[in-house]
C-alpha positions as a LaTeX table, in Angstrom:
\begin{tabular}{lrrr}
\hline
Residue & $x$ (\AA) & $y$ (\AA) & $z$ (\AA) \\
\hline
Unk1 & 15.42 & $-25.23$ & $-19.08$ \\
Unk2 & 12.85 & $-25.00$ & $-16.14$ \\
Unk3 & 11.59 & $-21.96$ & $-14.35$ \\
Unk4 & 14.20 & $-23.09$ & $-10.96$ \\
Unk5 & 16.64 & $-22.60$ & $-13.35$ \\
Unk6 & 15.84 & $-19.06$ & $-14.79$ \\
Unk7 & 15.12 & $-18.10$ & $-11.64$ \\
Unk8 & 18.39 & $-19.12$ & $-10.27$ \\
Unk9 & 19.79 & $-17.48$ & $-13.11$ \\
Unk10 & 18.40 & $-14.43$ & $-12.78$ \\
Unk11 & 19.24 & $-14.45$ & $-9.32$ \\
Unk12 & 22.92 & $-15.34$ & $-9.97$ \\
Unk13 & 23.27 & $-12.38$ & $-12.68$ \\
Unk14 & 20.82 & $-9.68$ & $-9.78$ \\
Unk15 & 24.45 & $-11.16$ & $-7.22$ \\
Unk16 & 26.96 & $-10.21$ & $-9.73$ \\
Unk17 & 25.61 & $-6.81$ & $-10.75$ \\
Unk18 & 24.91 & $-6.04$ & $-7.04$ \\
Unk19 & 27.82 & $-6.78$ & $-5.23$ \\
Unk20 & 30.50 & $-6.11$ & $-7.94$ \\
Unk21 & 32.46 & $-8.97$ & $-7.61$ \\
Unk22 & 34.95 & $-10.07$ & $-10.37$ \\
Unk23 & 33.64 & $-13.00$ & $-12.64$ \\
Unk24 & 35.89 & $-16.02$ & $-12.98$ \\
Unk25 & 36.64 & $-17.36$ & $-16.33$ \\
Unk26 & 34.66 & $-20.10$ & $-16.10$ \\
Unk27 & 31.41 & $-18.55$ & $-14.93$ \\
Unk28 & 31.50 & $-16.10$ & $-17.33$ \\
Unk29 & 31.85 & $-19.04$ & $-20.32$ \\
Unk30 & 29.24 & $-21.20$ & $-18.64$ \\
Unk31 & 27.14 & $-18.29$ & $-18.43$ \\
Unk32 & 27.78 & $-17.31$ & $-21.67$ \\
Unk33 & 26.83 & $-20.56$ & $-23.09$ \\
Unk34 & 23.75 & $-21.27$ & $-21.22$ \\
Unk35 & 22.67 & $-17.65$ & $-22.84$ \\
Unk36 & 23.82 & $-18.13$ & $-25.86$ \\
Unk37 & 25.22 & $-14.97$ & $-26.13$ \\
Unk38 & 29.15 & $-13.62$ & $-27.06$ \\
Unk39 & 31.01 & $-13.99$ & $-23.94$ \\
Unk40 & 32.63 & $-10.64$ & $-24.25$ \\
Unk41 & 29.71 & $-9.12$ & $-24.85$ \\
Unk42 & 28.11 & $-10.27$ & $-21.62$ \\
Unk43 & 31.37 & $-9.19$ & $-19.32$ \\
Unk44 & 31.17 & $-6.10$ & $-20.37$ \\
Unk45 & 27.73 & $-5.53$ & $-19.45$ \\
Unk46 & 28.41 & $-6.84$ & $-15.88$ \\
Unk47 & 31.49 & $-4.50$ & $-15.67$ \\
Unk48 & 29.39 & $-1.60$ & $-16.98$ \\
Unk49 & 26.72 & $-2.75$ & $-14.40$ \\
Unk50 & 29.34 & $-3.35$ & $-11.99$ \\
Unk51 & 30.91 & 0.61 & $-12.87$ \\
Unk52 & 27.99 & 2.88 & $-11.69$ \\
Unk53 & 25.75 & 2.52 & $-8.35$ \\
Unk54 & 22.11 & 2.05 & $-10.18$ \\
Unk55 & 18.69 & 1.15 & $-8.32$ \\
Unk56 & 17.65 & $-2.63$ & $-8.81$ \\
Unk57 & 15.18 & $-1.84$ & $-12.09$ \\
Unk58 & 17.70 & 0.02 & $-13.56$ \\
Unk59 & 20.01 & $-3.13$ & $-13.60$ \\
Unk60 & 17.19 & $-5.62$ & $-14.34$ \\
Unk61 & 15.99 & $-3.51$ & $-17.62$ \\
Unk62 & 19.94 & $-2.73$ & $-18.56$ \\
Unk63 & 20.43 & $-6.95$ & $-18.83$ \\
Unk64 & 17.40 & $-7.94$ & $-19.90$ \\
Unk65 & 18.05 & $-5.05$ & $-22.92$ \\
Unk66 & 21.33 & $-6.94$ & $-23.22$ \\
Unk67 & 20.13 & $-9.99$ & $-23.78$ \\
Unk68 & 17.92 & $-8.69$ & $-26.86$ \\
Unk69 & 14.99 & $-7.82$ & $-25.09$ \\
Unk70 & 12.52 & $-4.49$ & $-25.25$ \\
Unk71 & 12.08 & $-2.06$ & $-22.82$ \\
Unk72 & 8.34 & $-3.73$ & $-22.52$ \\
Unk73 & 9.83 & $-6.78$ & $-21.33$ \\
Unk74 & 12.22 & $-4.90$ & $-18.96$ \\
Unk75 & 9.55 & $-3.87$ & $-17.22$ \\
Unk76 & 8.40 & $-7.39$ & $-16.25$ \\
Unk77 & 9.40 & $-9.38$ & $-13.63$ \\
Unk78 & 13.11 & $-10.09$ & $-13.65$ \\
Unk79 & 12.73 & $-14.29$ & $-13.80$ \\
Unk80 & 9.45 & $-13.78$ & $-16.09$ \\
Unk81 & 11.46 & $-11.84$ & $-18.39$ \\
Unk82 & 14.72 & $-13.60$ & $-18.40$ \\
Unk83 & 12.28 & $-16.87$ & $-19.35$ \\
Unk84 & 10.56 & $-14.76$ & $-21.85$ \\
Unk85 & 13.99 & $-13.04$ & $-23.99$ \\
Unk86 & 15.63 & $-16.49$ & $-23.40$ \\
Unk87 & 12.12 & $-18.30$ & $-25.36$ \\
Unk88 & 11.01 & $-20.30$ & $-22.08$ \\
Unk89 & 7.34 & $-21.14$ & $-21.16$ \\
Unk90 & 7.11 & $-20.60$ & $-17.17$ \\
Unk91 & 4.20 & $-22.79$ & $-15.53$ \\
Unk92 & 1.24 & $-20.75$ & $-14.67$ \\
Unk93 & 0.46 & $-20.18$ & $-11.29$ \\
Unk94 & 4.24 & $-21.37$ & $-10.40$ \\
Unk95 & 5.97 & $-18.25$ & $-10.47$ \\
Unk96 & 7.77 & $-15.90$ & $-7.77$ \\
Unk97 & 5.16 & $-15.59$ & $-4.34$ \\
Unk98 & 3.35 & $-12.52$ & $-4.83$ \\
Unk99 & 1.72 & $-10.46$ & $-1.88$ \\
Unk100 & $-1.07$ & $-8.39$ & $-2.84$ \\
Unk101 & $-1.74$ & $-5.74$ & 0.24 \\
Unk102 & $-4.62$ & $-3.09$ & 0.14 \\
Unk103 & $-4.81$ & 0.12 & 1.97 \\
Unk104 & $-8.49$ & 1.81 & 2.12 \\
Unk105 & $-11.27$ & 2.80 & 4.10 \\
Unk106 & $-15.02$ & 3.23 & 2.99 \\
Unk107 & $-14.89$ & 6.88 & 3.85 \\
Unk108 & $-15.36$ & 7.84 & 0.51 \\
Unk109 & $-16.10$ & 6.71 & $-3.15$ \\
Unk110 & $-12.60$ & 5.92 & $-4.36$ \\
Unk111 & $-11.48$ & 3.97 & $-0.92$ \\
Unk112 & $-14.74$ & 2.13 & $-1.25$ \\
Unk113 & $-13.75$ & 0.62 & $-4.63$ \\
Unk114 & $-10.31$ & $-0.26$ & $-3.80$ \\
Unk115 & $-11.86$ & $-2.40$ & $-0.84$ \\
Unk116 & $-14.54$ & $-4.13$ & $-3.25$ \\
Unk117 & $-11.58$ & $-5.05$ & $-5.69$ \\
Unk118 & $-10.15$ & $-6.35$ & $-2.30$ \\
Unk119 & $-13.03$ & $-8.15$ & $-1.29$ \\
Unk120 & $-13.82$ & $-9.57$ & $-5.16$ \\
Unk121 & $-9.74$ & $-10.49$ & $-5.19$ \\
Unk122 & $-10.24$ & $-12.63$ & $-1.82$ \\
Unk123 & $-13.02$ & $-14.33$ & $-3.06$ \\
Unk124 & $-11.52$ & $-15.52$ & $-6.39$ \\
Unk125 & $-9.58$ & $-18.14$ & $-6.56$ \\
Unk126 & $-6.08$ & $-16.95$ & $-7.30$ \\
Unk127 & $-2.97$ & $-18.91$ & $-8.43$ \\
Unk128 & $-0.80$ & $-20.41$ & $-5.95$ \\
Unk129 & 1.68 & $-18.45$ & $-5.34$ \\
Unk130 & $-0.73$ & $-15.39$ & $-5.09$ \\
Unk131 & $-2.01$ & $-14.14$ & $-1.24$ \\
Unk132 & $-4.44$ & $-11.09$ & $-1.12$ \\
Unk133 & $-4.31$ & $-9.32$ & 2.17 \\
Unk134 & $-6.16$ & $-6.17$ & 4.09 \\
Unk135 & $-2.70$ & $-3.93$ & 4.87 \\
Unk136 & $-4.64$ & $-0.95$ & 6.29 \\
Unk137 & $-3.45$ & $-1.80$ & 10.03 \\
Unk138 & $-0.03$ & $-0.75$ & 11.74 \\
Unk139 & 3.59 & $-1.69$ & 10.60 \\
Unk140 & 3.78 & $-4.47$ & 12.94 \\
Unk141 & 1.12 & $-6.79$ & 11.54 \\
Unk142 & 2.00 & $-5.64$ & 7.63 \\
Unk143 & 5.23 & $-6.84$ & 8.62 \\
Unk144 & 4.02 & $-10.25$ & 10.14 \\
Unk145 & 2.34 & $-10.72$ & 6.82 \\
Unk146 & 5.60 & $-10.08$ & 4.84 \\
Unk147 & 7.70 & $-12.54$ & 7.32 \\
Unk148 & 4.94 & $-15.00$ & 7.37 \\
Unk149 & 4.35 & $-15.34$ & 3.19 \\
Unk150 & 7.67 & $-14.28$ & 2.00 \\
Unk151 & 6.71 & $-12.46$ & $-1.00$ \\
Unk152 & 9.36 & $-11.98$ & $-3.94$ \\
Unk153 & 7.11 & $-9.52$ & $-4.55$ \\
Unk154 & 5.19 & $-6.92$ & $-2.85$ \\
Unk155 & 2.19 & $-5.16$ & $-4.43$ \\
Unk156 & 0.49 & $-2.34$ & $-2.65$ \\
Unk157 & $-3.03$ & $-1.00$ & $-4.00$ \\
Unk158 & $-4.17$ & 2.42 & $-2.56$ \\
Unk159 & $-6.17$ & 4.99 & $-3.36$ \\
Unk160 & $-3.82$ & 8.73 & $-2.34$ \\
Unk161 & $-5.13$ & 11.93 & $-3.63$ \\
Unk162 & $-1.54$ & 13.53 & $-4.81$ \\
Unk163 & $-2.22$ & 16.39 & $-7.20$ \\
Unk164 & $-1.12$ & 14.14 & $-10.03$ \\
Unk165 & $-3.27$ & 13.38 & $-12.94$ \\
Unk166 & $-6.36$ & 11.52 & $-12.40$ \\
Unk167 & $-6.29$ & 7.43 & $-12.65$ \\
Unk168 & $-4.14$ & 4.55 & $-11.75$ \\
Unk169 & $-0.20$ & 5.23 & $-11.03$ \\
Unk170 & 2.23 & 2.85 & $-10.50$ \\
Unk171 & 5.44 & 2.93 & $-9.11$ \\
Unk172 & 8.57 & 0.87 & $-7.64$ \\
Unk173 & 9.92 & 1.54 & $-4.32$ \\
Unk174 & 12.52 & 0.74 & $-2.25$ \\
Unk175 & 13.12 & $-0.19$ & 1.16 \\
Unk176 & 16.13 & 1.38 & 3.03 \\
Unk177 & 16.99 & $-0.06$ & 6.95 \\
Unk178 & 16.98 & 2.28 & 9.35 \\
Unk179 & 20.09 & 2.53 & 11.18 \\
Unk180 & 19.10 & 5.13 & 13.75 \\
Unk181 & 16.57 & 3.31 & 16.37 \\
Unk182 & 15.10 & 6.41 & 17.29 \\
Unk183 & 14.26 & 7.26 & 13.79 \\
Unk184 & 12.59 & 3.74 & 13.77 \\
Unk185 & 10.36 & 4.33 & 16.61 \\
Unk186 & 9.12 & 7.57 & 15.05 \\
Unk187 & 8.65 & 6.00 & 11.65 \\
Unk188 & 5.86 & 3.48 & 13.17 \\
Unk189 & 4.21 & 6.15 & 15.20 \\
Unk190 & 1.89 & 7.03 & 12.84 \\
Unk191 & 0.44 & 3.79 & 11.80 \\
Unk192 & $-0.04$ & 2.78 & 15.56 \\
Unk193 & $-1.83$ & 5.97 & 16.30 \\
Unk194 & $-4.62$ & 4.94 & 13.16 \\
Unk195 & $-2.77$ & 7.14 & 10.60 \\
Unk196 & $-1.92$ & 4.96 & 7.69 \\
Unk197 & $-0.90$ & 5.22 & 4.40 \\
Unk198 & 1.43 & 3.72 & 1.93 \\
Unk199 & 4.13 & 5.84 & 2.58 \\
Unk200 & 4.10 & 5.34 & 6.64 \\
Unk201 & 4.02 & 1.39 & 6.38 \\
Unk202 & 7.10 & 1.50 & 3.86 \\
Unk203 & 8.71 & 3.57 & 5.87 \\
Unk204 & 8.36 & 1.93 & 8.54 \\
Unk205 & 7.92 & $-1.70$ & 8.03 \\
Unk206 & 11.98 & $-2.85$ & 7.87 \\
Unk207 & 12.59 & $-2.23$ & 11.45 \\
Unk208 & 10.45 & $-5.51$ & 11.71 \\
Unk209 & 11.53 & $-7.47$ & 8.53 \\
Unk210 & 12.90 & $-10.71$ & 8.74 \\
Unk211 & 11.94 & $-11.13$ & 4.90 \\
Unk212 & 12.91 & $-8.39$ & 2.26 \\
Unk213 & 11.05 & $-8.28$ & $-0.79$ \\
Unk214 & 12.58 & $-8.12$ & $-3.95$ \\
Unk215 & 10.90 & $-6.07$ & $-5.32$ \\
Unk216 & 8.18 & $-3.18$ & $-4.42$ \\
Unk217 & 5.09 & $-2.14$ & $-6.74$ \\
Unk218 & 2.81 & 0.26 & $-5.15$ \\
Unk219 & $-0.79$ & 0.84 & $-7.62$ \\
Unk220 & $-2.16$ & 4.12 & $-6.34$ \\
Unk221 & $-5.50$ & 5.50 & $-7.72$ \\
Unk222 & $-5.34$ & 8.99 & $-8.27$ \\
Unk223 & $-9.51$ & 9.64 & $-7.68$ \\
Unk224 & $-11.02$ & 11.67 & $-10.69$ \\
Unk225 & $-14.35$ & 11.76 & $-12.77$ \\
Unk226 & $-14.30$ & 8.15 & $-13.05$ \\
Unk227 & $-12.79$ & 7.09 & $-9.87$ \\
Unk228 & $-10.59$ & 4.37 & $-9.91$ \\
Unk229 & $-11.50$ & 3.03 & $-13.42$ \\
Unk230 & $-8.76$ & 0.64 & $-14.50$ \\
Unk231 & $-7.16$ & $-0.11$ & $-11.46$ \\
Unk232 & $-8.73$ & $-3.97$ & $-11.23$ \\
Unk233 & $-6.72$ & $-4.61$ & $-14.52$ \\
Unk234 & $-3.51$ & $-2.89$ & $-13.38$ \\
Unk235 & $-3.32$ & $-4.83$ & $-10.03$ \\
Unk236 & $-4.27$ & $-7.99$ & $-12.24$ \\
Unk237 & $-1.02$ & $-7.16$ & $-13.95$ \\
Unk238 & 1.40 & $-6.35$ & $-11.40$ \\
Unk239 & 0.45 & $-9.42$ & $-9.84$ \\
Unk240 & 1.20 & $-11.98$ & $-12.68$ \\
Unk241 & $-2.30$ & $-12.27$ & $-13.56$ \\
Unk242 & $-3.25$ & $-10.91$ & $-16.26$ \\
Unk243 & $-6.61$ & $-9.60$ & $-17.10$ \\
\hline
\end{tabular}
């Protein structure tokens, strides 16, 4: 089985748990037997799925867990893990299109080294279906960027002084459309006026999406003693690239 095929897969099972829609007989037995798993066993995880609103991860790790694999591998990306519990070797470099977007100034010691793993990152030469890009603009452009490369997945690296424990945090986010337009305008006020931050261009960003990312990882370096030791590696990783 090919990597077009998990990932089709992966996207057909993402469908069903999302939208909630009854599975025919027949797709659940083909499904089934392309798995190789009981088909009783798999409807009722989609009806469990299907049961109780959950967030995107939450459904990716509850299948994937299904399917026999650990909550390591739940973690992953939802095609590179489906190949993974399912024993299938994905082509490197021919995975989902990443987008790798950095937001830092050289004001200070921590920014600085998020914008020389930037500039090392550009200079490399990356897989394929990797792009490296320089987010710290407004929400218009970031959202050119998204539109123009089509990511499956988005990957922001910052460095945001939070209060939390010192070194390299990562998170998921989501993106929500804004159905009030004056909300909207005031959500990319910020970023136009030279303030900008992760939070701002997420929050602002889907009034000019034509593309919607799958999925959202933002790498934040919390500065301490050592800066942002570790977050090369962990950006490596989120990317599909491992160090």
């Amino acid at each position: 089985m090919g990597k077009d095929i998990v990932t089709e897969l992966a996207r057909l099972l993402g469908m069903l748990a999302r939208l909630g829609k009854e599975v025919d007989q027949e797709v659940r037995r083909s499904l089934a037997e392309i798995l190789g798993v009981d088909e009783k066993a798999l409807l009722k995880v989609l009806y469990e799925i299907k049961a109780k609103p959950q967030d995107p991860e939450a459904m990716k790790a509850q299948i994937i867990k299904a399917l026999g694999g650990d909550e390591e591998l739940a973690k992953r990306d939802f095609a590179e893990a489906l190949g993974a519990v399912l024993g299938l070797s994905l082509p490197q470099g021919g995975g989902e299109k990443v987008l790798v977007g950095f937001i830092a100034t050289p004001f200070d010691e921590a920014g600085q080294q998020v914008l020389n793993l930037y500039e090392k990152l550009r200079a490399m030469e990356l897989p394929s279906n990797v792009v490296v890009e320089d987010f710290h603009t407004n929400v218009v452009t970031v959202a050119d960027l998204i539109n123009q490369h089509k990511p499956s997945r988005l990957v922001i690296v910052t460095s945001e002084r939070r209060g939390r424990t010192p070194g390299i945090h990562v998170s998921r986010r989501r993106l929500r459309k804004k159905e009030n337009a004056f909300k909207a305008l005031e959500d990319i006020r910020p970023s136009l006026d030279g303030w900008v931050s992760v939070d701002v261009l997420l929050d602002g960003v889907t009034s000019f999406l034509t593309h919607w990312p799958r999925e959202i990882v933002v790498v934040e370096c919390e500065p301490g003693e050592n800066l942002c030791e570790g977050l090369e590696e962990a950006v490596l990783r989120e990317a599909g690239m491992e160090p």
